[in-house]
MMTF fields as JSON, N, C-alpha, C and O atoms, coordinates in Angstrom:
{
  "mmtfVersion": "1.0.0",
  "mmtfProducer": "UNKNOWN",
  "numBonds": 203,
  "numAtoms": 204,
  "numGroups": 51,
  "numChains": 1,
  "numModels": 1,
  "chainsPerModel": [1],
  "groupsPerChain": [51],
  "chainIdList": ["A"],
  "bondAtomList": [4, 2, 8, 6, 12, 10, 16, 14, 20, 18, 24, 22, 28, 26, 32, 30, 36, 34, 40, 38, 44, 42, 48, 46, 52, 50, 56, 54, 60, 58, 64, 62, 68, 66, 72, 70, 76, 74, 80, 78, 84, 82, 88, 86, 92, 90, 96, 94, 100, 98, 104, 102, 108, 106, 112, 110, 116, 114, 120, 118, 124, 122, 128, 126, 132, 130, 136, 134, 140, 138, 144, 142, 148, 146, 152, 150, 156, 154, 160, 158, 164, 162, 168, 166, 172, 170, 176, 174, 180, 178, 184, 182, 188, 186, 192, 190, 196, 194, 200, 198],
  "bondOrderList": [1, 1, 1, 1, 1, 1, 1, 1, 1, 1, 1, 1, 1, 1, 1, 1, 1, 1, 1, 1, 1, 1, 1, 1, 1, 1, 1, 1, 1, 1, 1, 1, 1, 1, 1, 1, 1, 1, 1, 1, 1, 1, 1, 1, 1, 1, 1, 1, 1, 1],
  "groupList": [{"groupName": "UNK", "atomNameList": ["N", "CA", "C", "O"], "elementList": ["N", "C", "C", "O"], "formalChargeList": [0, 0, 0, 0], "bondAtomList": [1, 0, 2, 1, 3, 2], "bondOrderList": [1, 1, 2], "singleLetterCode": "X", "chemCompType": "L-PEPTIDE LINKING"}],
  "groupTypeList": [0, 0, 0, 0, 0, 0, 0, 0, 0, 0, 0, 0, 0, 0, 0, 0, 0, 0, 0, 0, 0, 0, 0, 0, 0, 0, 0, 0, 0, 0, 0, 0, 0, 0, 0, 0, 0, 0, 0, 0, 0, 0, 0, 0, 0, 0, 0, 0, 0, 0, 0],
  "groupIdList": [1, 2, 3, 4, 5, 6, 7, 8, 9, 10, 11, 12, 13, 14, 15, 16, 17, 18, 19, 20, 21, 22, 23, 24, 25, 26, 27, 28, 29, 30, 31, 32, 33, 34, 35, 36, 37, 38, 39, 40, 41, 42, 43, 44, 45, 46, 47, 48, 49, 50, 51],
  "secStructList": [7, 7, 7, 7, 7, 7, 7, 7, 1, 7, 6, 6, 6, 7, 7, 1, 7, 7, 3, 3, 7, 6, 6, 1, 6, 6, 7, 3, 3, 7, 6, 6, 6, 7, 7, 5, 7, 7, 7, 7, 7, 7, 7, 7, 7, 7, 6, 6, 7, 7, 7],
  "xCoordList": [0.843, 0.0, 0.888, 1.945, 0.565, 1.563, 0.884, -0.312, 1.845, 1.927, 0.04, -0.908, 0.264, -1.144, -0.351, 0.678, -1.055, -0.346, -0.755, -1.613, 0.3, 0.746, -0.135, 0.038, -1.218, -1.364, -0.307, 0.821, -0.324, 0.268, -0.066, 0.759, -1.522, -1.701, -2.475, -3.069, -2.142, -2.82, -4.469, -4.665, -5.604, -7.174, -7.395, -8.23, -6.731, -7.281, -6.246, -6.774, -4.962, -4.727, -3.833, -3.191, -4.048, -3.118, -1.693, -1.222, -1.013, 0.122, 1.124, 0.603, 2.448, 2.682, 3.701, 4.109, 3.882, 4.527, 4.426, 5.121, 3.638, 2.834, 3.628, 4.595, 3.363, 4.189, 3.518, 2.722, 3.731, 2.822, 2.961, 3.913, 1.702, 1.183, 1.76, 0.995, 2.89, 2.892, 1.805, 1.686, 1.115, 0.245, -0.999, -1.557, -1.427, -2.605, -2.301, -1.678, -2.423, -2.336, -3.19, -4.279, -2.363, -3.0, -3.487, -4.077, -3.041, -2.981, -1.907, -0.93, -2.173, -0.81, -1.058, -1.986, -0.185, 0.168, 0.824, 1.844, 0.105, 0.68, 1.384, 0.848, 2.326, 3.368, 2.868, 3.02, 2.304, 1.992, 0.975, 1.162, -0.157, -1.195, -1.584, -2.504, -0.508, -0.763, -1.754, -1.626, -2.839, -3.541, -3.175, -2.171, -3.865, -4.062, -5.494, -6.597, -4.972, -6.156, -6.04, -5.077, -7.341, -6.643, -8.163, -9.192, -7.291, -8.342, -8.675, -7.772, -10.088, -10.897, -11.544, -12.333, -11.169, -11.999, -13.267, -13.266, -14.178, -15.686, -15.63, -14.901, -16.122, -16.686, -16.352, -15.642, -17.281, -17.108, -18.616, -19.535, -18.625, -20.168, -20.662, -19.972, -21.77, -22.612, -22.599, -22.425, -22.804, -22.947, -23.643, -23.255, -25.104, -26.231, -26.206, -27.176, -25.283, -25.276, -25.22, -24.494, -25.988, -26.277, -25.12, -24.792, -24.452, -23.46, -24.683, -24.574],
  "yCoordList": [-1.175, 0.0, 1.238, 1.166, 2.406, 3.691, 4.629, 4.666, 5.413, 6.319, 7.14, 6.823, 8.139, 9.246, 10.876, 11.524, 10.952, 12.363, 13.125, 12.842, 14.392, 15.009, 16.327, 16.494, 17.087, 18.513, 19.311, 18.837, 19.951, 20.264, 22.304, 23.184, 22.472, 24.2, 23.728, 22.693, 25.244, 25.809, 25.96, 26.477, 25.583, 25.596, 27.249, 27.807, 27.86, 29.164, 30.417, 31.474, 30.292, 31.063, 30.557, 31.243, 29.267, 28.559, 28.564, 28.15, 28.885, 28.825, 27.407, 26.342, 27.523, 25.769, 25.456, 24.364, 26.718, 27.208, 26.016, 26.203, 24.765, 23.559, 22.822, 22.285, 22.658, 21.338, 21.403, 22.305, 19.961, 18.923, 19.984, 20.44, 20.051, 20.169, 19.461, 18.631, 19.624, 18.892, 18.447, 17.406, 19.641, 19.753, 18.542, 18.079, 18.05, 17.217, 16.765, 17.404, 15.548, 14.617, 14.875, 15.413, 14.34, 14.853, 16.262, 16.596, 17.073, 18.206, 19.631, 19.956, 20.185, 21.09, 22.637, 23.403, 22.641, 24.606, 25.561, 25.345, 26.523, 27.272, 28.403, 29.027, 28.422, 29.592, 30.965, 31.984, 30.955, 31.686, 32.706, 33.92, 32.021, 32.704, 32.674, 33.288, 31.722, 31.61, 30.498, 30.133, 29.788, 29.212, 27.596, 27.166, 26.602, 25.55, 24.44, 24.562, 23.122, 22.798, 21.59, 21.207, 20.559, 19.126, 19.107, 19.748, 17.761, 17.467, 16.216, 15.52, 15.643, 14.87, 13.589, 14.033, 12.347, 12.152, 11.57, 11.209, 11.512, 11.547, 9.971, 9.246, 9.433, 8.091, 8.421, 9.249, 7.278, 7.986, 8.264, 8.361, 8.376, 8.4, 7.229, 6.381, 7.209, 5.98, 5.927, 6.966, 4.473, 4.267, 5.332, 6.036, 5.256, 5.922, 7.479, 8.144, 7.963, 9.58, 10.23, 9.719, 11.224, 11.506, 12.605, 13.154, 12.802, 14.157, 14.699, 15.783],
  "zCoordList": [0.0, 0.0, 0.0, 0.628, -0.658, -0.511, 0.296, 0.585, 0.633, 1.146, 0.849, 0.13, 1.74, 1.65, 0.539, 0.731, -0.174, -1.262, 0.049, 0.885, -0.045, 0.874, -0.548, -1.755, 0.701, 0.013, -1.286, -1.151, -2.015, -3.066, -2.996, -3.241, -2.584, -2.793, -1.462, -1.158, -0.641, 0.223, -0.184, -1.285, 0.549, 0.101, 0.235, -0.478, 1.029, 0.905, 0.373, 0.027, 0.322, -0.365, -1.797, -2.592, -1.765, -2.943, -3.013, -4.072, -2.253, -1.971, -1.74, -1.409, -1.933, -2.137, -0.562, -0.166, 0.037, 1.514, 2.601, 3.6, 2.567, 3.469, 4.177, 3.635, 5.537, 6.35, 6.899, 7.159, 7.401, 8.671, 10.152, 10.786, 10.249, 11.582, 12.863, 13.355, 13.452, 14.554, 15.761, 16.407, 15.764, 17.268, 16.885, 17.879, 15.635, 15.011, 14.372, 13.525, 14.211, 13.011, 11.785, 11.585, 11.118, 9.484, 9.054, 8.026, 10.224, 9.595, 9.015, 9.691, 8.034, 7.577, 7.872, 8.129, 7.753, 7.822, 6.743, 6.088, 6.719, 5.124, 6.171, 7.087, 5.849, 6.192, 5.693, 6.367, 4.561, 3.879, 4.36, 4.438, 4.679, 4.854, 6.751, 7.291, 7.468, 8.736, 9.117, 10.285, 8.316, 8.396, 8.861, 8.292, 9.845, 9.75, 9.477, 10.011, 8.266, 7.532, 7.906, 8.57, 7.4, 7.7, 6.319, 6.106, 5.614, 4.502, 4.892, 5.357, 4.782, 5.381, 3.962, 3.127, 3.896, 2.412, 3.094, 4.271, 2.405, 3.125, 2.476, 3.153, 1.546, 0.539, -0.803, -1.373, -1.175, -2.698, -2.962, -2.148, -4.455, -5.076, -5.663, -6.228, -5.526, -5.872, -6.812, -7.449, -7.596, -9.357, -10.113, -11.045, -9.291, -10.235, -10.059, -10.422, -9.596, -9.61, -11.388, -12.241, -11.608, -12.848, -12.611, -11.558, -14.294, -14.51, -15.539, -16.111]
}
């Protein structure tokens, strides 16, 4: 099994500035904007969802 992809842009100011959060797991910090985020995956989508 691999690894988890590690964030790539900051969600709020898009910035690429990111490291791990010590104080929480799985979560990062943008230098940039001061902010801390943690991204969450919910499920997926069901077969019959219409586009």
């Amino acid at each position: 099994m691999s690894e988890r992809q590690a964030p790539m842009y900051c969600p709020y100011c898009g910035d690429e500035d990111l490291r791990p959060n010590e104080a929480s797991h799985g979560a990062w910090e943008c230098h940039s904007c001061a902010r801390v985020f943690s991204i969450k995956f919910i499920g997926l989508l069901s077969k019959g969802v219409a586009k």
